[in-house]
N, CA, C and O atoms as CSV, one atom per row, in Angstrom:
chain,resi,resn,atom,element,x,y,z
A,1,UNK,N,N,-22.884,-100.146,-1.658
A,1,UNK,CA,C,-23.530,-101.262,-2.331
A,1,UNK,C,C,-23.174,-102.583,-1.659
A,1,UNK,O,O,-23.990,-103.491,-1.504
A,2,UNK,N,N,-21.767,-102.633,-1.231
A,2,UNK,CA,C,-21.368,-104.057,-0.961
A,2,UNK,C,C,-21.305,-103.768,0.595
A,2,UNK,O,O,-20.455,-104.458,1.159
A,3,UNK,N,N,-22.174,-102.706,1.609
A,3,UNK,CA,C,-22.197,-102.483,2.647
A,3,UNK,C,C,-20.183,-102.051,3.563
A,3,UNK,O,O,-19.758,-100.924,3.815
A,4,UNK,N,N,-19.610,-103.097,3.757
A,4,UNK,CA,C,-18.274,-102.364,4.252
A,4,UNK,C,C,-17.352,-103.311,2.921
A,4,UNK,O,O,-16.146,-103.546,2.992
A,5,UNK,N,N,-17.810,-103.530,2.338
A,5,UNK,CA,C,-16.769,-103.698,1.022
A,5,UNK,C,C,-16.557,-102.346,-0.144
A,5,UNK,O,O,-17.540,-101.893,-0.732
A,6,UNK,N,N,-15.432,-101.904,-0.328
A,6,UNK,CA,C,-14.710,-100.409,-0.494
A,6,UNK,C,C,-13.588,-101.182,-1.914
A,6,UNK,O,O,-12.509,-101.765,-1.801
A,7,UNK,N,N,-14.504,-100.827,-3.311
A,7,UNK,CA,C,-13.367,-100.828,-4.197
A,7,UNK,C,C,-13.308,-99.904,-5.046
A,7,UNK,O,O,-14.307,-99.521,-5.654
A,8,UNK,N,N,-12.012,-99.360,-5.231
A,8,UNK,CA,C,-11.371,-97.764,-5.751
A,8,UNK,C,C,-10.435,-98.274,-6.904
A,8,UNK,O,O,-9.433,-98.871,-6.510
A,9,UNK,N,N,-10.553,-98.174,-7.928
A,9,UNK,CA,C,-9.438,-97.909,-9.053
A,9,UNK,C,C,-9.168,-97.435,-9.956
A,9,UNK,O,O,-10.214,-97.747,-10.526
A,10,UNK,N,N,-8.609,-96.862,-10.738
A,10,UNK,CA,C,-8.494,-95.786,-11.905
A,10,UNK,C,C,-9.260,-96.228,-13.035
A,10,UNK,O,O,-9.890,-97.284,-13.076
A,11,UNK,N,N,-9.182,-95.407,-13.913
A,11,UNK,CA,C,-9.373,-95.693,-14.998
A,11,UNK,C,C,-9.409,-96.492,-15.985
A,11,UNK,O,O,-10.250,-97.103,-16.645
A,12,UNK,N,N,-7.912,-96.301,-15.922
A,12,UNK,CA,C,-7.158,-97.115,-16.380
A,12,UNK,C,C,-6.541,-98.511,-16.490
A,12,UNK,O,O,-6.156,-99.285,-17.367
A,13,UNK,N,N,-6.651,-98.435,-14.995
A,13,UNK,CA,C,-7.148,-100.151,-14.105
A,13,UNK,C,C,-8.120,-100.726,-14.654
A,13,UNK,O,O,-8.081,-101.772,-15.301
A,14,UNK,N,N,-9.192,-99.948,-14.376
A,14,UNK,CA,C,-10.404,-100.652,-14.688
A,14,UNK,C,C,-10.508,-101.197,-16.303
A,14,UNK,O,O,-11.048,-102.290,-16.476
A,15,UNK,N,N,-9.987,-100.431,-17.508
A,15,UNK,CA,C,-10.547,-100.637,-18.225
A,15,UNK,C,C,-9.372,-101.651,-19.163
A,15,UNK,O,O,-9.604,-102.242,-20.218
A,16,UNK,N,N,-8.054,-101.609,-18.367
A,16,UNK,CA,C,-7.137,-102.690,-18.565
A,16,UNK,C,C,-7.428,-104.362,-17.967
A,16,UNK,O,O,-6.950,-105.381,-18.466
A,17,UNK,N,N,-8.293,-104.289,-16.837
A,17,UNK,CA,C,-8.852,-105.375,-16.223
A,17,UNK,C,C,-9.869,-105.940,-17.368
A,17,UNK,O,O,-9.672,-107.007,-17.951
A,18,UNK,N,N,-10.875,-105.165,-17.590
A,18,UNK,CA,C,-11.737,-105.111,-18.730
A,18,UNK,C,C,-11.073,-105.772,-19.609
A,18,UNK,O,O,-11.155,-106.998,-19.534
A,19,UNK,N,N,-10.154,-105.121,-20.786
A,19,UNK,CA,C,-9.784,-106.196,-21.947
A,19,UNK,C,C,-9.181,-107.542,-21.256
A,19,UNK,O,O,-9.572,-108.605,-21.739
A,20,UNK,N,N,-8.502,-107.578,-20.451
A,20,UNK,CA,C,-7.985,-108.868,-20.071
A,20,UNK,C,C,-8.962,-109.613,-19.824
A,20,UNK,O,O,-9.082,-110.732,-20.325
A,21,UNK,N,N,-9.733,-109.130,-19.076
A,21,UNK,CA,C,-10.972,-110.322,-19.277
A,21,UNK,C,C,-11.980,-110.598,-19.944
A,21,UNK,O,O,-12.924,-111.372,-19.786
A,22,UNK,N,N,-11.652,-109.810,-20.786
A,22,UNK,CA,C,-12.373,-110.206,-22.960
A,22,UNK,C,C,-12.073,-110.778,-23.194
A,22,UNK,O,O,-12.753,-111.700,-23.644
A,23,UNK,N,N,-10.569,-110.831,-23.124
A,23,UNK,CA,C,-9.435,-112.084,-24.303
A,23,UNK,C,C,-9.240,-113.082,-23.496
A,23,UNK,O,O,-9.415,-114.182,-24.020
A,24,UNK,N,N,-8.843,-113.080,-22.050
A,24,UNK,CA,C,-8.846,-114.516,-21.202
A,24,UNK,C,C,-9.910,-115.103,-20.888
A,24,UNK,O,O,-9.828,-116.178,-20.294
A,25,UNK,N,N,-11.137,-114.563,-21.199
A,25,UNK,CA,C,-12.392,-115.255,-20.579
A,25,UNK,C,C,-13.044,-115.437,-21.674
A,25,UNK,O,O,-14.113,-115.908,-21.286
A,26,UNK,N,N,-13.083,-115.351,-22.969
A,26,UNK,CA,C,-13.990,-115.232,-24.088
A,26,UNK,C,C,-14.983,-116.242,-24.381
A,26,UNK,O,O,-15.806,-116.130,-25.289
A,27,UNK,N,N,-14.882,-117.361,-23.494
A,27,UNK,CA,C,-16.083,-118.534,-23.402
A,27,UNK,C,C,-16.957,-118.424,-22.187
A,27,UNK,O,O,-17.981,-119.103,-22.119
A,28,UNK,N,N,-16.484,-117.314,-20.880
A,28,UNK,CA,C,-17.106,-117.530,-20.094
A,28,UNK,C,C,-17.763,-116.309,-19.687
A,28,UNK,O,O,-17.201,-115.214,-19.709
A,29,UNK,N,N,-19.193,-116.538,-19.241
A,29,UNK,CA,C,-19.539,-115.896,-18.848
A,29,UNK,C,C,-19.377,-114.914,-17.394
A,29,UNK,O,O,-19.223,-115.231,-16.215
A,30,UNK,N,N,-19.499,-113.496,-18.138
A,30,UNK,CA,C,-18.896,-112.640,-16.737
A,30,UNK,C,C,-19.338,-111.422,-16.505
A,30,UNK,O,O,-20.112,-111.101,-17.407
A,31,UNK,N,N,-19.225,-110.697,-15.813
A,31,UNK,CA,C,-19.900,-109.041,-15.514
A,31,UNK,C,C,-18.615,-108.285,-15.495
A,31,UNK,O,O,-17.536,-108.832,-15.268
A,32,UNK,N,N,-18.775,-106.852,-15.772
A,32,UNK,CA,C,-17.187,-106.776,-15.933
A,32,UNK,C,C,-17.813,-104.891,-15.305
A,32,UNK,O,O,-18.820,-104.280,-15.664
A,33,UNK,N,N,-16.849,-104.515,-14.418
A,33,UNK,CA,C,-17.524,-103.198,-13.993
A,33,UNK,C,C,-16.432,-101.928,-14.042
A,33,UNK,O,O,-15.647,-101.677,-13.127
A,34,UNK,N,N,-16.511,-101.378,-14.962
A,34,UNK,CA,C,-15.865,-99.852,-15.552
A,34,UNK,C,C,-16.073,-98.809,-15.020
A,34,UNK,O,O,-16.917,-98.608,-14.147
A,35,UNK,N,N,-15.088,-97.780,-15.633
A,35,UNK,CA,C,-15.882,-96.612,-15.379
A,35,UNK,C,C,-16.755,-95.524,-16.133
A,35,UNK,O,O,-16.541,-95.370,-17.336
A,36,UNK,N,N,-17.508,-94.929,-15.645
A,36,UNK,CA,C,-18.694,-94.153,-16.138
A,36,UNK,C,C,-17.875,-93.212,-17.577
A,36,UNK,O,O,-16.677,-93.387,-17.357
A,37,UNK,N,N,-17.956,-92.653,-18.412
A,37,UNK,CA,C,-18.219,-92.010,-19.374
A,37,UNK,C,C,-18.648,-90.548,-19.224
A,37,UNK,O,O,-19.807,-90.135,-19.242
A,38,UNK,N,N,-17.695,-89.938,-19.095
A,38,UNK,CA,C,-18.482,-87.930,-18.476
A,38,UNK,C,C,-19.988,-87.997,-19.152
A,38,UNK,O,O,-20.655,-87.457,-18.269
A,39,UNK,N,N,-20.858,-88.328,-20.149
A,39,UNK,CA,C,-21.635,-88.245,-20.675
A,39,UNK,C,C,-22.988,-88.778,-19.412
A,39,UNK,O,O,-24.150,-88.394,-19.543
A,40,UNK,N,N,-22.617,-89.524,-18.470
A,40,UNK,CA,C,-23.411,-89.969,-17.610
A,40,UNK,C,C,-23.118,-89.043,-16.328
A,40,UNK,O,O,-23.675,-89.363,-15.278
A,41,UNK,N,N,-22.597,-88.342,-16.341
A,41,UNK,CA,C,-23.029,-86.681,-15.550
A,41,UNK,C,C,-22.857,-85.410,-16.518
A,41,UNK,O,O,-22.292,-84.360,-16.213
A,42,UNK,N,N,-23.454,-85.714,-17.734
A,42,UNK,CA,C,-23.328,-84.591,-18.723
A,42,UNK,C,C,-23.092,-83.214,-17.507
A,42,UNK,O,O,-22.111,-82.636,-17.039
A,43,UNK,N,N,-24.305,-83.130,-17.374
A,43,UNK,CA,C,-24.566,-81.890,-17.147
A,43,UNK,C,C,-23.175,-81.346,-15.976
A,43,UNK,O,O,-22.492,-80.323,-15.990
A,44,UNK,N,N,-23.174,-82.023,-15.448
A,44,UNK,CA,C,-22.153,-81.818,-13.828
A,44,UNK,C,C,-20.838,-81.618,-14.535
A,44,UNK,O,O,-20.132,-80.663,-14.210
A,45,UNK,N,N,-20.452,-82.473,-15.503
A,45,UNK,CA,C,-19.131,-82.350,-16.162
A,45,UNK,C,C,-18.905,-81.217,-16.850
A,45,UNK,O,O,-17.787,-80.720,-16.716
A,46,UNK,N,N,-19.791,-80.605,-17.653
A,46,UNK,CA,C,-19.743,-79.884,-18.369
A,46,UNK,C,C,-19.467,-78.348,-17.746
A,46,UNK,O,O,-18.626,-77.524,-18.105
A,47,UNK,N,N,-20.621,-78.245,-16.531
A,47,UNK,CA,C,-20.263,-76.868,-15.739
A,47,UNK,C,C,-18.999,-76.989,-14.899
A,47,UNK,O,O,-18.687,-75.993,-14.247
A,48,UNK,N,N,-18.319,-77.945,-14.834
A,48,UNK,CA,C,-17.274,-78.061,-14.220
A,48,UNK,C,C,-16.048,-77.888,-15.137
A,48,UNK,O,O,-15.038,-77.256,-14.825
A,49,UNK,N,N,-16.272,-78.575,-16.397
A,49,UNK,CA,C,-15.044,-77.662,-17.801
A,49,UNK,C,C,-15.528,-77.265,-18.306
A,49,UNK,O,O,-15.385,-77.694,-19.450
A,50,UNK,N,N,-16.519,-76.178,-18.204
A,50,UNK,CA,C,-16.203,-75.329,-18.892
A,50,UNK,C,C,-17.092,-75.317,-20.273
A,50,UNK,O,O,-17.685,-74.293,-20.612
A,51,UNK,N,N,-17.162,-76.963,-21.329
A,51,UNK,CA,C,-17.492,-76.631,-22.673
A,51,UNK,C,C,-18.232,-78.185,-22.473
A,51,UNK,O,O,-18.240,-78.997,-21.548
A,52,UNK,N,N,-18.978,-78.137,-24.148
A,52,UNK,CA,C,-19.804,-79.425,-23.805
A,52,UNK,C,C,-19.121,-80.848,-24.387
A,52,UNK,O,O,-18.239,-80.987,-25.234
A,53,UNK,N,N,-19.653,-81.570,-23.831
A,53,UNK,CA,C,-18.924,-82.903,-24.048
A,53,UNK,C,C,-19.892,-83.633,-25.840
A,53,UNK,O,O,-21.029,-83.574,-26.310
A,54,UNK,N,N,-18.614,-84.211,-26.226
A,54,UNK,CA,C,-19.412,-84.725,-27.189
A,54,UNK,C,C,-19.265,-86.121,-27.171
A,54,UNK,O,O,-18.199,-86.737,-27.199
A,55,UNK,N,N,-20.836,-86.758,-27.105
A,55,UNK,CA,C,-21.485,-88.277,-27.002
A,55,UNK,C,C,-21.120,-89.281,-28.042
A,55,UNK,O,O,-21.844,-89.115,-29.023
A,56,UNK,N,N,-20.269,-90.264,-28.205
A,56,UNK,CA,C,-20.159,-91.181,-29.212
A,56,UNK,C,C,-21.695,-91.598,-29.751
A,56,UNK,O,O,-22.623,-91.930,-29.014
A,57,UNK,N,N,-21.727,-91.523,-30.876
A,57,UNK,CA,C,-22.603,-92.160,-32.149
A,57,UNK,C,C,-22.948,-93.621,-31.242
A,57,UNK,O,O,-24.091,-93.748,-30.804
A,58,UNK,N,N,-21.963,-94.662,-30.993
A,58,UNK,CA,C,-22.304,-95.708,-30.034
A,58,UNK,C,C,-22.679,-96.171,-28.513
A,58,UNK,O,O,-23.211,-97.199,-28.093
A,59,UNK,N,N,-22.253,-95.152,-27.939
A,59,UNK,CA,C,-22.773,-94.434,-26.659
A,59,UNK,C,C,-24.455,-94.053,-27.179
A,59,UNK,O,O,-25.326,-94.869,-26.881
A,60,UNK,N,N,-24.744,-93.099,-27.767
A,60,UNK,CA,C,-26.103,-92.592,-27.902
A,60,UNK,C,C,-26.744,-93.523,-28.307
A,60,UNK,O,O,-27.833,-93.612,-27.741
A,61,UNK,N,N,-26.526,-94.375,-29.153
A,61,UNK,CA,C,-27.205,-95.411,-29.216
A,61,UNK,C,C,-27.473,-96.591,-28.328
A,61,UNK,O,O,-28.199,-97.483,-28.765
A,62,UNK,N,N,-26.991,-96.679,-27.199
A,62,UNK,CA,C,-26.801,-97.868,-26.344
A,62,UNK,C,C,-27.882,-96.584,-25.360
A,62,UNK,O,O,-28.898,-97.210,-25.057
A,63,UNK,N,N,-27.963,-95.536,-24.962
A,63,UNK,CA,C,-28.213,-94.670,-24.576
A,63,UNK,C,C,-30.349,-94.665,-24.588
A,63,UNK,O,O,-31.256,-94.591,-23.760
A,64,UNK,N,N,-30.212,-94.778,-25.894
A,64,UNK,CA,C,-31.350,-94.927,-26.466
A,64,UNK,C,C,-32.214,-96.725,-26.111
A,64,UNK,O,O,-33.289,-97.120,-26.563
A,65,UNK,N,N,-31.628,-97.172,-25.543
A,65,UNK,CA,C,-31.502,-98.448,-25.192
A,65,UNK,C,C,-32.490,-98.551,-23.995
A,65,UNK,O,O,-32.653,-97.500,-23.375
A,66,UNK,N,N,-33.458,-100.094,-23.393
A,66,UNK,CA,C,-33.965,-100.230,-23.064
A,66,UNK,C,C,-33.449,-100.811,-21.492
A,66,UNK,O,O,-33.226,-102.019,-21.575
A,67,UNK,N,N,-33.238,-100.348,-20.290
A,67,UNK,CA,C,-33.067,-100.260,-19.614
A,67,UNK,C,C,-33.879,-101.639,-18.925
A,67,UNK,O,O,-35.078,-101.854,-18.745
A,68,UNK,N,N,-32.555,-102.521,-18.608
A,68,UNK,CA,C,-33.396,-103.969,-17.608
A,68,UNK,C,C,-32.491,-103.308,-16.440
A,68,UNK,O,O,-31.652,-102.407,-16.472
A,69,UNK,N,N,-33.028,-104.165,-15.332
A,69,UNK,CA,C,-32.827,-104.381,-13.838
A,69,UNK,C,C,-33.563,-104.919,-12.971
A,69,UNK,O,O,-34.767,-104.669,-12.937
A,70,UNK,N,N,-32.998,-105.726,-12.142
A,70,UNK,CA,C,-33.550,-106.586,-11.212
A,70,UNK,C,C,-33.628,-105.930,-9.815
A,70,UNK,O,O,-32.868,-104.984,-9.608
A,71,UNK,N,N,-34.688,-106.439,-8.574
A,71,UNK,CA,C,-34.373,-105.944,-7.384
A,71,UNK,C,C,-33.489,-107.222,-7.021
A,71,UNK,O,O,-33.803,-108.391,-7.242
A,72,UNK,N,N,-32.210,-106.715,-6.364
A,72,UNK,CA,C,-31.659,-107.378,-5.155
A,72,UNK,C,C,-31.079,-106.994,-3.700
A,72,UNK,O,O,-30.980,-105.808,-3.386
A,73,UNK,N,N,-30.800,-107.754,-3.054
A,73,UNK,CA,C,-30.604,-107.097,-1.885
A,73,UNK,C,C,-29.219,-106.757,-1.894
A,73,UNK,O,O,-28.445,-106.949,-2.831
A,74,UNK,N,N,-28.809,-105.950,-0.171
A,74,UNK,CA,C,-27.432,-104.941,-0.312
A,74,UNK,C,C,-26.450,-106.556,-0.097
A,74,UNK,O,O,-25.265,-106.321,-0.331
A,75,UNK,N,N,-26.635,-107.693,0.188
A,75,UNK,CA,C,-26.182,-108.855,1.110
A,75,UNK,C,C,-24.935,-109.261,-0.219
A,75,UNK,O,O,-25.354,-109.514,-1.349
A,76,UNK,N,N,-24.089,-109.272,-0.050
A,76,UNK,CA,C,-22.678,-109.587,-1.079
A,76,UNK,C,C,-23.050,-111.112,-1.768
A,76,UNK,O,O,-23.170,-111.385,-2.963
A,77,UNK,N,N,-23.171,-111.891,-0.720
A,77,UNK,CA,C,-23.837,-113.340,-1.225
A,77,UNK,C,C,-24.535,-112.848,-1.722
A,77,UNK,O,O,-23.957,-112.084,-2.495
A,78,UNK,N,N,-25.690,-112.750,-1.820
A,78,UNK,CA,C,-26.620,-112.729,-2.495
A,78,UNK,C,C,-26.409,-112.438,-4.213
A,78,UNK,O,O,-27.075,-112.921,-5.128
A,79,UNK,N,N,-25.444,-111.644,-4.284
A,79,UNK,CA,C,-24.752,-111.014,-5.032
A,79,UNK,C,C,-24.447,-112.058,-6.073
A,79,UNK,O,O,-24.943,-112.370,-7.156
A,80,UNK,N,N,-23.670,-112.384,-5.503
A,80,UNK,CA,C,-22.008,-113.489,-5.445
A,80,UNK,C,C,-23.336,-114.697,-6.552
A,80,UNK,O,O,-23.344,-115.065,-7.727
A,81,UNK,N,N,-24.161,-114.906,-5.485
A,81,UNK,CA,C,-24.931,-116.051,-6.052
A,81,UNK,C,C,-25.787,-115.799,-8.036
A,81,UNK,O,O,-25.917,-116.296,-9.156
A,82,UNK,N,N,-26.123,-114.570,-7.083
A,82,UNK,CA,C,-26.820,-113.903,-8.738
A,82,UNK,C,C,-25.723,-114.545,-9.596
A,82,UNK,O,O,-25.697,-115.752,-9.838
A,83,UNK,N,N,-24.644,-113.487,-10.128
A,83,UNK,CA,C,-23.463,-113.876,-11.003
A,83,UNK,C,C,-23.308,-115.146,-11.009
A,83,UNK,O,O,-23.565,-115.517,-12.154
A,84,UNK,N,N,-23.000,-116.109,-10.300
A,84,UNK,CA,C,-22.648,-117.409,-10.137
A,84,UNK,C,C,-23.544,-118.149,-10.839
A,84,UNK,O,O,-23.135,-119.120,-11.476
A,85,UNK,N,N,-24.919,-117.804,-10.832
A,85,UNK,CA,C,-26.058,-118.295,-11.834
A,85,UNK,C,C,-26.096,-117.764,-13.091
A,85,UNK,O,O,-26.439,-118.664,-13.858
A,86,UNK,N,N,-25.914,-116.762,-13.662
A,86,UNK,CA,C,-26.397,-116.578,-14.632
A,86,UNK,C,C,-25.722,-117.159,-15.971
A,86,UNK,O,O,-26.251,-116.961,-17.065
């Protein structure tokens, strides 16, 4: 996505980065990027353990949800700028 920009972090990272920047940023606007939910490779997860996964009530509903997205390009600026505007 970010062409030779390469970022890797756990879970746990991620979703500790996440609250910190709920509670330290709570006036500002921000994008905040997690990780996926086995439910978004149901199927792959599931033949891989074995049994089926069960979907939060709030998950399925966000699920059920209307899907926006913009085209942009692979260019990091470009990026950088989006966020910076919105």
């Amino acid at each position: 996505m970010f062409g030779q920009m390469s970022i890797t972090c756990s879970t746990l990272m991620a979703h500790a980065v996440s609250v910190h920047c709920k509670r330290a940023c709570s006036r500002v606007r921000r994008a905040s990027s997690e990780t996926a939910h086995p439910a978004k490779f149901k199927d792959t997860v599931e033949n891989i353990i074995g049994e089926a996964i069960q979907i939060p009530e709030k998950l399925q509903a966000f699920m059920r949800g209307e899907k926006k997205s913009l085209p942009m390009s692979k260019d990091f600026a470009d990026f950088k700028r989006y966020l910076m505007n919105i």
